[in-house]
C-alpha positions in Angstrom: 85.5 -237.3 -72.5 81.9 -235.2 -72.5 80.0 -236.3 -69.4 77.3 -238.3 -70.7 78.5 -239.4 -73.7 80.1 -243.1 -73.9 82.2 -243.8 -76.8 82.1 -246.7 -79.1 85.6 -246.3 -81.0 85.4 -249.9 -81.8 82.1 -251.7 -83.6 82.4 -255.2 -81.6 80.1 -257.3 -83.4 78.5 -260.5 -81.3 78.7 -263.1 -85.0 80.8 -263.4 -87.8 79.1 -266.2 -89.9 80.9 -267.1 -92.8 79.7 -268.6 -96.3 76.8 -265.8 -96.2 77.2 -264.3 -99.5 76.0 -267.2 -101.7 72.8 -267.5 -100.2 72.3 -263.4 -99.8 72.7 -263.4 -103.2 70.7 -266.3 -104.7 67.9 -265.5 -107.4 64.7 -263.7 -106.4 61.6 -265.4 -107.0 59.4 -264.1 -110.0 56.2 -263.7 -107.2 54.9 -260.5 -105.9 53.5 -260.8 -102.6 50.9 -258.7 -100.3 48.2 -258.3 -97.9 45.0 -256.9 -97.0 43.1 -257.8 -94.0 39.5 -257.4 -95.8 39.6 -259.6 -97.9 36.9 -263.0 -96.7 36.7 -266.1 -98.8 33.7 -268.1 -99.0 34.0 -271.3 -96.8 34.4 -273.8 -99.5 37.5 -271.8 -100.7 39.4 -271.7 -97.5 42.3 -273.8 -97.5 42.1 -277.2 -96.0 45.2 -277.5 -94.0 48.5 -276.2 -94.8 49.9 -277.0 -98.9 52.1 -275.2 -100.9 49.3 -275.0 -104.1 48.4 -271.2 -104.7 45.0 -270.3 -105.4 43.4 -268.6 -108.5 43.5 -264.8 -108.5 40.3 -265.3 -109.0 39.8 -266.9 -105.9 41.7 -264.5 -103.7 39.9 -261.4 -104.9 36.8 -263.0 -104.4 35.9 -259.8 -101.9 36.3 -256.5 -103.4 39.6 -254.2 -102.5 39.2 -250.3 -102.1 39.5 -249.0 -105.8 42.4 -247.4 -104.8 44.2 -250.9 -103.5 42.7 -252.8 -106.2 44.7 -250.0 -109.1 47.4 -250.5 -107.3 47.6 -254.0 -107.6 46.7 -253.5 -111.2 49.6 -251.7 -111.7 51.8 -254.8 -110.8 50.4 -257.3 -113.1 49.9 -254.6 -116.3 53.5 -254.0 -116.1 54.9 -257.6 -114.7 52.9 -260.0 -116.6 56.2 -262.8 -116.2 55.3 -262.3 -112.4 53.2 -264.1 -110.2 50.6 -261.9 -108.1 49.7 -263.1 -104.6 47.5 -261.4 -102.6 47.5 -262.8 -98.9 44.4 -262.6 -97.0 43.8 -264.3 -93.3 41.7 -266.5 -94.9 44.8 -267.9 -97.5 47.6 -267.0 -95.6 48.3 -270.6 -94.1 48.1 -271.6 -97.9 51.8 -270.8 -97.6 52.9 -270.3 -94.1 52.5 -272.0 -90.6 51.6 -271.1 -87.7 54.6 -272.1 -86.8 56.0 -269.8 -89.0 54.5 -266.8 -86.7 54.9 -265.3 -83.5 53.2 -267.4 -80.7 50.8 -264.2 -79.9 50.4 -263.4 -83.6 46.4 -263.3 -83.2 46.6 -261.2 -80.1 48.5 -258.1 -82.5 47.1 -255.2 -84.3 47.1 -255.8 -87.8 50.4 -254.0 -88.6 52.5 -256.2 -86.8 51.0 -259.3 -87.9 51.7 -257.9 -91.7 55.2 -257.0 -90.4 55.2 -260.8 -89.2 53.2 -262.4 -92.5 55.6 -261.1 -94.9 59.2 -262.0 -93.5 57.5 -265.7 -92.6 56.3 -265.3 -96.7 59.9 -263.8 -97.9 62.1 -266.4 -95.5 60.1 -269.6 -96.9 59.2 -268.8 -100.7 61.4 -265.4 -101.6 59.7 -262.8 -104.1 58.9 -258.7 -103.5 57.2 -257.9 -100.9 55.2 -254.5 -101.9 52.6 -252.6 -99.3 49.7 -252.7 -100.9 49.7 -249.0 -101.3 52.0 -248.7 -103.9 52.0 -248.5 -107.5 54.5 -249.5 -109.7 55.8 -246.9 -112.9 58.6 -249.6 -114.2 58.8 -253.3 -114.2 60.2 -255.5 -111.6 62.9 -256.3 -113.6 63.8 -253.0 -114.4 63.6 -251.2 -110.7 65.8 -255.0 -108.8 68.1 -254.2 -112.0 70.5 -256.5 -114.1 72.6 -256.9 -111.8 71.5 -260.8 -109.7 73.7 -260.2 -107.1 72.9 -257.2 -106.2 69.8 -256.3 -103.9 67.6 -253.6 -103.5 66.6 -252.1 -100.6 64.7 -248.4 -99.7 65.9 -246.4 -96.6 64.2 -243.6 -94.8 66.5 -240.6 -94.8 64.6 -239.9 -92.0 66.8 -239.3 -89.0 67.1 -237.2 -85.6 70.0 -234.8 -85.1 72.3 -236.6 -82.5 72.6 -233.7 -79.9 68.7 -234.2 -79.4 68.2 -237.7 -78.4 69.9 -237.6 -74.6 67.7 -239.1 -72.5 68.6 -239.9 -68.9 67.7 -243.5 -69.3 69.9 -243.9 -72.1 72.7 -241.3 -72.3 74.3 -240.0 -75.5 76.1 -242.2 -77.6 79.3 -241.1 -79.5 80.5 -243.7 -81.7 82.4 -243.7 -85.5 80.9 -247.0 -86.7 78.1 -247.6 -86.0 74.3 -247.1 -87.4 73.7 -243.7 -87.5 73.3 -243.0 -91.2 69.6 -243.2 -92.3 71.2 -246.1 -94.9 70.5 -247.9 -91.6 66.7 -247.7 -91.3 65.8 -249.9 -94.3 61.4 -249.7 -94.5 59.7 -252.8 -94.9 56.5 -252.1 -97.1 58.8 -252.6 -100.3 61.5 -256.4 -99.9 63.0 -258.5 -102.3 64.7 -261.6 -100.9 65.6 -264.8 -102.2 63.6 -267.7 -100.4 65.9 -269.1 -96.5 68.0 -265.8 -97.4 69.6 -265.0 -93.5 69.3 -261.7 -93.1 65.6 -262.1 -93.5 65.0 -265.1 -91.6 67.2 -263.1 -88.7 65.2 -260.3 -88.9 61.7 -262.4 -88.3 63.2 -264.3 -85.5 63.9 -260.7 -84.1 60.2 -259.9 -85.1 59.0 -262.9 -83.5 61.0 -262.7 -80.0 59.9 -259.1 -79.8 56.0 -259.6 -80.8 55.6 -262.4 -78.2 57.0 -260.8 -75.0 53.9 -258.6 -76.3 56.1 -255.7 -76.6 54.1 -253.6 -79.7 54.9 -250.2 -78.2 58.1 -250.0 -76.1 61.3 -251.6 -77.5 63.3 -250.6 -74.2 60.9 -252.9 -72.0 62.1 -256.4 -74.0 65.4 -256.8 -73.8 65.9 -257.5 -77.4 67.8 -254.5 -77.7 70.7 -253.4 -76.4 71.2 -249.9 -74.8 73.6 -249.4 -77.9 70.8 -250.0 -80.0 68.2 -248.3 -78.4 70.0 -245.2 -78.9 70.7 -245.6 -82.1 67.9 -246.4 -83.5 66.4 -242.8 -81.9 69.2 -241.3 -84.2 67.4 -243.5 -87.1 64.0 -242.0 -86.4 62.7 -245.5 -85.1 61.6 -244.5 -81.9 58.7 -242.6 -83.5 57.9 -241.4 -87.2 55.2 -239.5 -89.0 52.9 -239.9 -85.3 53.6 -243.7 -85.2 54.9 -245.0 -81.8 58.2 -247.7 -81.3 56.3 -250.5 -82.1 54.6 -249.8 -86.0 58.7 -249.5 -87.0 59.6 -253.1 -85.5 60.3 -254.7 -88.0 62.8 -252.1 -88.9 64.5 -252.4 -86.2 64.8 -255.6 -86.1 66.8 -255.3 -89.4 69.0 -253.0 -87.7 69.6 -254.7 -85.0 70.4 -258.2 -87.5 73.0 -256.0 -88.9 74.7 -254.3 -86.6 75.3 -257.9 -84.7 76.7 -259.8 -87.6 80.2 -258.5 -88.9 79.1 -260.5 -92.3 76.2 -259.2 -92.4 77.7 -255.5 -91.8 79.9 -255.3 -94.7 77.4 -257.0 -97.0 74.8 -254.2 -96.2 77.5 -251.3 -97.2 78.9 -253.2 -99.7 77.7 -252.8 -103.6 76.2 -256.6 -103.2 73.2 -254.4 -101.4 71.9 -251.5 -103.1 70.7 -248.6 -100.7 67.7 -246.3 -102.3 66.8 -243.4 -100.1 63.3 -243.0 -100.4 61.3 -240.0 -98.2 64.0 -237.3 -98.4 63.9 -238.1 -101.9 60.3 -237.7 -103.4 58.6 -234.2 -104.8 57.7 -231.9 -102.1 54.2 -230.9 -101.9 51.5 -232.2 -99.4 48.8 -234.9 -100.2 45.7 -232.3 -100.7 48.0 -230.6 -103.5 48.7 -234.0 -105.3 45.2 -235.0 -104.8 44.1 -231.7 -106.9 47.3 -231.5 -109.2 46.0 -235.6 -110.2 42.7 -235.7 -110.3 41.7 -231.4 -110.8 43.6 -230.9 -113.6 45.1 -232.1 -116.9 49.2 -231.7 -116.8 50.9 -233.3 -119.7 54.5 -232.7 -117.7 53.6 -233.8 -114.3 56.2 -237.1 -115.4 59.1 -234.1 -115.7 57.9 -232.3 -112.4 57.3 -235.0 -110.1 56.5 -238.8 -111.5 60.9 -238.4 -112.6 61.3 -237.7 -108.9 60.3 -240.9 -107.4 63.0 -243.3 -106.3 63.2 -246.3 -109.2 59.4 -245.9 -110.2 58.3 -247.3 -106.9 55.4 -245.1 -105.9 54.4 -245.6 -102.2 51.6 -243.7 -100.5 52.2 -244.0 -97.0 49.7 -244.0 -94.3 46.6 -241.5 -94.4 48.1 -239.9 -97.4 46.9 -242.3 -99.8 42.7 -241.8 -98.5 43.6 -237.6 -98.8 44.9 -238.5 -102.4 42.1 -241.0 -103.6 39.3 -240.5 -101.6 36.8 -242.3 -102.3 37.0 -241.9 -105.9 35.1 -244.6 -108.0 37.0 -247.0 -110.5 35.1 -244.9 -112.9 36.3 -241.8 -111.5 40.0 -243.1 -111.5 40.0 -244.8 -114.6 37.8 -242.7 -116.6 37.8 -239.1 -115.8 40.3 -237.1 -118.0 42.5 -235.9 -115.5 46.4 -235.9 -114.5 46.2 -239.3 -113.0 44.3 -240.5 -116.1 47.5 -239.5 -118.6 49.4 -241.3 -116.3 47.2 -244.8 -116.1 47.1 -244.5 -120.1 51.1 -244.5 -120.2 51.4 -247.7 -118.1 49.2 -249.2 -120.5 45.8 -249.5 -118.2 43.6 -248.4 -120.0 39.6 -249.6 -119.5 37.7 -249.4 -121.9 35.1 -251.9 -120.6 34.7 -249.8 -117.5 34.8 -246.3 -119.1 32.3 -247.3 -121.8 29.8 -248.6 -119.0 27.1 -246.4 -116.9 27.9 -248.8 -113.6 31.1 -249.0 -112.7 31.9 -252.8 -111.4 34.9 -252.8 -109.2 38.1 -253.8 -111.1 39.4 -257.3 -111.0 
């Protein structure tokens, strides 16, 4: 044996709960659910107490999203008009979730983890897709979860760290055959579908919550939520840090890790074909975000579909972090909507066309 290196030949898994299947693969909800912190509602439209009744879209939009956000969202209901839109705000969120429902020091988190938090209570009580608010859509719904009911969608990272460069002296190498560290393994979390009580979900936000309330955003070693064994791993899943982002923004994440490399169920369902397994980062177009903002907006390209919209994983187009304000800007709704460009050939196939906005001098904000 290599000094420093403990081997795992055997994956001993802590649960095996039977009669999982049935529920993991129930039907999916026909709602689309997100957030945005920005979003304020007049006093006499917050919710009085905790019901399940949604309010108008109308109603939740009632503060203006960046035109960027509000396209996105666009996107959604243009192409899924069977689907039911929800965007979550903290003045509606306890239209459909309890406190309860939270961790204990939800109020005391910065805003990513109480999103991570918001949308695993949303998914574990009501089901639907979960999609960041920074993404647009290029199919339907139906078309990117497929025709297959059973069969559930999920996006990985590809993003991992070669093995011989995770050693640390707190946590030595790990050798093992079966364990998690295959990038399949670090499943993101700005894109879910779940059917509503589904266990792997509800799993992963009591992991969410037991982490976020021993106030443990940063450092997953200092909780004890994690094993050593998991620790490790999830260095060799590029959850320890990713794209400048400490531990903590990837919780969630490895939280889902952790639920399945605890369950033996749970295990084979993930690498089974019941759970389809989408790569997503190492798969999309490589050029930076100044280049897309100028190949979009700069420029007229009638085969940017063949040289890079083809490229994206099932039409799900996410723009993660600060890429999406070096692609956008702060272009107007006029100036996305209306200016011929790359980005406006692309709107015009998805069918978004606006007229009323293009033919105005003032652009409103779009609804």
């Amino acid at each position: 044996m290599l000094d420093g290196v403990k081997c795992f030949w055997r994956h001993r898994f802590k649960y095996n709960t039977s009669g999982l299947l049935p529920q993991l693969a129930a039907p999916i909800p026909k709602i689309v659910w997100t957030f945005w912190e920005n979003l304020p509602l007049p006093p006499d439209l917050l919710p009085a107490g905790n019901h399940s009744e949604a309010l108008p879209p109308s109603r939740q939009q009632s503060a203006q999203l960046p035109p960027a956000i509000d396209l996105c969202i666009a996107s959604w209901r243009a192409l899924n008009p069977n689907w039911e839109v929800r965007v979550v705000s903290p003045g509606t969120m306890y239209t459909w979730i309890s406190k309860d429902d939270l961790p204990r020091t939800f109020h005391q988190l910065m805003i990513q983890h109480q999103s991570d938090a918001i949308r695993l209570a949303l998914l574990e009580k009501h089901g639907g897709v979960w999609l960041d608010a920074s993404t647009i859509l290029l199919k339907p719904l139906d078309e990117i979860l497929g025709p297959d009911p059973i069969a559930r969608l999920f996006f990985t990272s590809g993003v991992s760290t070669p093995h011989h460069l995770i050693a640390t002296a707190a946590l030595p190498r790990v050798r093992s055959d079966n364990r998690l560290q295959q990038a399949k393994f670090h499943i993101e979390n700005w894109f879910l579908a779940s059917p509503e009580h589904d266990p792997f979900i509800l799993r992963t936000l009591e992991c969410v919550r037991s982490l976020y309330e021993q106030h443990a955003e940063e450092k997953f070693r200092q909780t004890g939520v994690f094993s050593p064994e998991e620790l490790q791993e999830f260095m060799s899943l590029g959850l320890d840090r990713r794209f400048g982002h400490p531990a903590g923004y990837l919780s969630s994440s490895a939280c889902m890790a952790k639920v399945l490399d605890e369950d033996a169920s749970l295990y084979s369902w993930w690498l089974s074909n019941n759970a389809q397994r989408q790569e997503y980062h190492n798969k999309l177009p490589s050029t930076s975000a100044e280049n897309l903002s100028t190949w979009l907006f700069n420029k007229t390209d009638p085969d940017f579909d063949k040289k890079y919209l083809s490229h994206i994983p099932k039409g799900v187009w996410k723009f993660i972090g600060s890429k999406r304000k070096i692609v956008f800007g702060h272009r107007s709704p006029m100036e996305l909507f209306c200016e011929q460009s790359t980005f406006h050939l692309i709107l015009t196939s998805l069918g978004m066309q606006r007229p009323d906005l293009c033919n105005t001098i003032d652009a409103p904000n779009i609804g």
